[in-house]
N, C-alpha and C positions, 0 to 999 in steps of 0.2 A: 504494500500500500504506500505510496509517496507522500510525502511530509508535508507537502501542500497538493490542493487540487488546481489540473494544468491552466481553468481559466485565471489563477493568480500566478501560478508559476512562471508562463507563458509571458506576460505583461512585465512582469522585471527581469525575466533574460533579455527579452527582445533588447529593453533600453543599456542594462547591462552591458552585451554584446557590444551596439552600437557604441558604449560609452568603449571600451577595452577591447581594439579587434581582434582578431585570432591571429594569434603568432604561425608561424610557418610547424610544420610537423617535424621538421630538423633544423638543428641549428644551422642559419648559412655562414657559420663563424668556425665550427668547428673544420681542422685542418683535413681531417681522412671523411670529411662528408658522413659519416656513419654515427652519429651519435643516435640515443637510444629516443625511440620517439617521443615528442611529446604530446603529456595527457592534453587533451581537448579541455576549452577551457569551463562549454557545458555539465562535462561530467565532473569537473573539483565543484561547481557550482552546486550541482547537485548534493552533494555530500556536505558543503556548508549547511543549505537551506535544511538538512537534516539533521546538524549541530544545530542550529538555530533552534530547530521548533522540539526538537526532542529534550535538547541539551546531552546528549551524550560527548563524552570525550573523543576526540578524533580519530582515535586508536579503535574506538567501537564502530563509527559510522565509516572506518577506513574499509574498503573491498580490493577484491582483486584487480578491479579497473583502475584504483586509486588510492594512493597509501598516505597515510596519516603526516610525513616526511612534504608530500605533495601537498597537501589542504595548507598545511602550517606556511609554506613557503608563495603556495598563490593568495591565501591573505595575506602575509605578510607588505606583498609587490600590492592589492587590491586597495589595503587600508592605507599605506601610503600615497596612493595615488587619490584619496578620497571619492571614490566612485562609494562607499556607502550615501554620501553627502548628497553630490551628485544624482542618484536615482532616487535619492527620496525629493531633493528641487523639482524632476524631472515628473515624478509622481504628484506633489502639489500644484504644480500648473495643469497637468492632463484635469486631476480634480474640479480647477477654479474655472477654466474651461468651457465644462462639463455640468457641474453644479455648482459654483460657488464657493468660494471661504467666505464666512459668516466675521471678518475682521474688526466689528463695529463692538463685537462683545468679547473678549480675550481672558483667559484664566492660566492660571499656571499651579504649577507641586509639585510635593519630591513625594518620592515612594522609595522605601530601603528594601533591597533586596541581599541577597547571600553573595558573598566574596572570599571561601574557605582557601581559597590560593595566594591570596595577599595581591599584590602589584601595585600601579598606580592609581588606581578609583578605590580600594579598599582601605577600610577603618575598623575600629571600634564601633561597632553599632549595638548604639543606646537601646533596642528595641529585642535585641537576640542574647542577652547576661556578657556582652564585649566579646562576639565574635565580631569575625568576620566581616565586616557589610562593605555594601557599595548603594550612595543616592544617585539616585535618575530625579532633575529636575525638568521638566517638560511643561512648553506653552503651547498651545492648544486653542482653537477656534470658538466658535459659538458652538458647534456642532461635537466640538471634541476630536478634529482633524487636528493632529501633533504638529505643530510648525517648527518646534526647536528644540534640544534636547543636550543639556550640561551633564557631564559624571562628574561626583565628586566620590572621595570616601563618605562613609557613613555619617561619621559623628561631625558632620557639617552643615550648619542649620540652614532651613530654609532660604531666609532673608537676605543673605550676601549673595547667593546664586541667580535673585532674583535679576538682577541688571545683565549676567551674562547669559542667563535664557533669553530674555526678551532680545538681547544681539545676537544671537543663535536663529531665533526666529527671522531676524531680519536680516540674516546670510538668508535663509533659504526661501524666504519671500524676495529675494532681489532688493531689498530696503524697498520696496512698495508698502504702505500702509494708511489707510483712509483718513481725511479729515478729523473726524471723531472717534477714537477708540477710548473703550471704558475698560477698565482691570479688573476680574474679579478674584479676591484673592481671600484667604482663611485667616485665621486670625494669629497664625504665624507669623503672618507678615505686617500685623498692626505696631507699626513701630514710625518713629520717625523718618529712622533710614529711609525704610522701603517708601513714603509717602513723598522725599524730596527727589527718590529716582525718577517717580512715575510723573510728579512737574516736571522734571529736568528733560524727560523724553516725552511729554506730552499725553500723557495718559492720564483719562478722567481715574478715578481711584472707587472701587469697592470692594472694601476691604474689611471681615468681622469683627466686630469687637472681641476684644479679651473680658471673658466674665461674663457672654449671653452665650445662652446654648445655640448648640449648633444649627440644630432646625428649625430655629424660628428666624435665623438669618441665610440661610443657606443661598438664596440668590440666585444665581445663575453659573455658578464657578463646580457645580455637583458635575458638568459634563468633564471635567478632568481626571474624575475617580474615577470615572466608566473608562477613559482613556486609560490609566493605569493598569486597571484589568484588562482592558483589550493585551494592552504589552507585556503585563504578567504570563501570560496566554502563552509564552514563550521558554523555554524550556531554557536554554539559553543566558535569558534575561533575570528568571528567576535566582539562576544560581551562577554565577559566572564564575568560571575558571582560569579565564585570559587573563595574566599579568599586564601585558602591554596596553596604554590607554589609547593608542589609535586604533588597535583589532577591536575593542570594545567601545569604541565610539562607530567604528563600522558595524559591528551587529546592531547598536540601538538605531542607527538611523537604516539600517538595511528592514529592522522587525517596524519602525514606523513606517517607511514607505509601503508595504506587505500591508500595515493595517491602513493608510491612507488608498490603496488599491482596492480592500474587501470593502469599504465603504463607499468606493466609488461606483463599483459596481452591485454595492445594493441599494444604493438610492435613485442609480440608473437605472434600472429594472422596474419602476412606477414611474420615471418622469419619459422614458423612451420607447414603451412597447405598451400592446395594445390593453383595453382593459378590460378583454376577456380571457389574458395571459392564464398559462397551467401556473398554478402556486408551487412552489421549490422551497427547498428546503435552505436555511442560512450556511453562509459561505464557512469555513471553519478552519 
């Protein structure tokens, strides 16, 4: 069974591909012409997107077609070249497009996940008795389309992150963003700080108080925690084992662009086709 199904698979090779063309099958640098072929760049891809979404270690999702030596070294060339970056831009314009980015209402959050290998995005996290952890700080649309995405270690709070998500998002919006945008934000970020970034870059501010409870301010900022678990959803993400902070900044924008694509094409499926369409089952 494949680790995604091929209508989303399909959609980030293609731009993939086009972003990283196929190198030759033999080196034409090599002196006796004969060196040993090389893997195709579809099939190391494949065995990523099966790290991604399972999280298994490399060594597990390695096969006969493609050995664990290989994955490590075509990400290695992948994430330096920032084509995770890259196809998830390429995935939020098809979307804006298409349907829309909702930019008028904007929210951002961290969510901590597992980081048992230590590296660069790994901490002490407050949340697991000081293991391990790694935060994903991510901004997000009206709709809860990811636009940007900072890794920090764990034990690093909300609020400073706040300024280099919101410039994360506007890498990958092309610094396009509307007249009015408003912030919604938890009551992490009810602080001064975060109040003088969002004048300084012109964002109206909603943001909860400290000391109401949650659901009677919750606002419009709850589409980031759906966002959360869409990327939790990620096998990968949940537990990451990557040391290096550019392989793990390519998987978090390789698993947003993957969920900026299932969303594209489920909200395309009522605004494009007819409305006696057969009803199907959610993309997964």
């Amino acid at each position: 069974m494949p680790a995604l199904p091929s209508s989303l698979f399909e959609p980030v090779w293609v731009q993939f591909a086009a972003l990283w063309p196929e190198r030759p099958e033999f080196d034409p640098s090599h002196p006796l012409g004969c060196h040993r072929r090389r893997i195709p760049d579809r099939v190391v891809f494949e065995h990523v997107i099966a790290a991604l979404v399972h999280g298994s270690g490399y060594e597990r999702v390695a096969s006969a077609a493609c050995s664990d030596r290989t994955i490590r070294r075509r990400l290695q060339a992948w994430a330096a070249a920032g084509l995770g970056e890259q196809v998830h831009e390429l995935a939020l314009d098809a979307y804006d497009r298409m349907i829309g980015l909702d930019l008028a209402d904007v929210s951002a959050d961290g969510a901590i996940t597992k980081a048992p290998c230590g590296g660069d995005r790994a901490g002490r996290s407050p949340v697991d008795r000081g293991k391990g952890g790694m935060k994903r700080s991510t901004g997000v649309d009206g709709y809860g389309i990811p636009l940007g995405i900072v890794g920090a270690p764990a034990n690093r709070h909300d609020s400073p992150l706040l300024r280099d998500t919101f410039e994360a998002c506007s890498t990958q919006l092309r610094y396009y963003w509307p007249e009015q945008v408003t912030a919604h934000l938890d009551r992490g970020y009810d602080s001064k700080r975060s109040r003088e970034l969002l004048d300084e870059i012109g964002f109206d501010a909603q943001i909860a108080r400290k000391g109401v409870p949650a659901p009677i301010q919750i606002g419009k900022r709850w589409v980031v925690e759906r966002t959360n678990s869409w990327m939790n959803g990620f096998g990968k993400i949940r537990r990451c084992t990557d040391r290096d902070a550019k392989i793990i900044d390519f998987y978090l924008y390789l698993a947003a662009a993957i969920v900026t694509i299932r969303q594209l094409i489920q909200r395309a499926r009522t605004l494009y086709r007819w409305d006696t369409r057969p009803t199907t089952r959610r993309l997964r």
